[in-house]
N, C-alpha and C positions, 0 to 999 in steps of 0.2 A: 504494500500500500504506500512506498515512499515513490514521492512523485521526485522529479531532479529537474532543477533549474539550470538552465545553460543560455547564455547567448538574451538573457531576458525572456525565454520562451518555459513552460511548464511544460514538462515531458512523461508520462506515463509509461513506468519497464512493464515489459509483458509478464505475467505470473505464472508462466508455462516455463517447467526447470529445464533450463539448458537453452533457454531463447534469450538472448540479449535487442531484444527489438524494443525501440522506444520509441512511442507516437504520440503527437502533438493532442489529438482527439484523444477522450477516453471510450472504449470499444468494453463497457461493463457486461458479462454475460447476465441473465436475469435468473439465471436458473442458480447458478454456484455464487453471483456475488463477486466473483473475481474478475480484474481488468485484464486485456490482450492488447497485442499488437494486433496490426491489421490482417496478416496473415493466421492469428489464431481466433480470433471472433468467433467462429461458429463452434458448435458446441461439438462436432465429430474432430475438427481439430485442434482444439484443445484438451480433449478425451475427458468432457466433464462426465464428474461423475453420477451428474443428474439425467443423463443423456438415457431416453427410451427406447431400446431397441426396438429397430421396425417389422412391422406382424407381417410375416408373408403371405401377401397377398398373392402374388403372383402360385404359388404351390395350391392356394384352396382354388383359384379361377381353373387353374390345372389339371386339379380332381374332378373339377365341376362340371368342364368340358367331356373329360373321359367319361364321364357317367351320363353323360348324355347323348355322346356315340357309342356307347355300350347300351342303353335302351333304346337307339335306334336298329340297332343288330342283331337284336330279338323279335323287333317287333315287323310284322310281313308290312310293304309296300304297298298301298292301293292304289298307286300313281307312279310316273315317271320312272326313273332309271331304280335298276339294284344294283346294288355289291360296295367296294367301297371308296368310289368314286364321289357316288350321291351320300353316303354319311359322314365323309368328309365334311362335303358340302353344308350339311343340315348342322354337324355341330360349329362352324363355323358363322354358320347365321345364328345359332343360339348364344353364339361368343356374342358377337354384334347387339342383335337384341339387348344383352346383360348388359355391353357398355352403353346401353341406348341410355336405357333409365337408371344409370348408376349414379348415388351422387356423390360420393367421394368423400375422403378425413376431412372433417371441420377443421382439424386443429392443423394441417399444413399452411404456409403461406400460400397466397393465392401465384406470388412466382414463383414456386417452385412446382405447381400442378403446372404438368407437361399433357 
C-alpha cells in the first residue's frame, strides 16, 4: 500500500510478488482490495484469490447436443432423408435453436460477451 513519489508525480507498485510495475493511475481490484499495474488489473492475472472458476458451459451444451442426436437415432423418420447425414443436420438446428433463446451470465461484462 506504499505509494512512491518521484518527479512530483504519485506512483502506485503493483502488489503482485515479483512485478516491479508502477502506474501513475491506481488499477484497485474490487474483489481482493489490492492495487496493480496495468498489466495485472484483471483478476486471472493477478491470480486473485477471489477469482471464480468458470462453469463449463461448453461440456453441458456438448452432452446436450449428443442427446439429442442420440434420440434422433432411435426414433424412425417420417420425412426426408435417413442415416447420419440428416441427424447431423437436426442436432445442429437444435444447437441453433438453444443459442436462439439463450440468455447468457448476468454477471459477465457486457464486453467481454462475444
Amino acid at each position: 500500500n506504499e505509494s512512491v513519489k518521484s518527479e512530483g508525480h504519485l506512483f502506485h507498485p503493483c502488489m503482485l510478488k515479483g512485478c516491479d510495475g508502477k502506474e501513475l493511475l491506481l488499477f484497485l481490484c474490487p474483489f481482493c482490495d489490492k492495487h496493480f499495474c496495468l498489466r495485472h488489473r484483471h483478476q486471472p492475472d493477478h491470480e486473485c484469490e477471489k477469482l471464480e472458476c468458470p462453469k463449463p458451459r461448453m461440456a453441458a451444451t456438448k452432452q446436450l447436443v449428443q442427446e439429442i442426436v442420440d434420440s434422433k437415432k432411435g426414433s424412425p423418420g417420417t420425412r426426408g432423408r435417413k442415416g447420419a447425414k440428416s441427424s447431423e443436420t437436426a442436432a445442429r438446428v437444435a444447437l441453433m435453436k438453444l443459442k436462439l433463446h439463450a440468455a447468457g451470465e448476468k454477471s459477465l461484462p457486457q464486453r467481454r460477451i462475444l
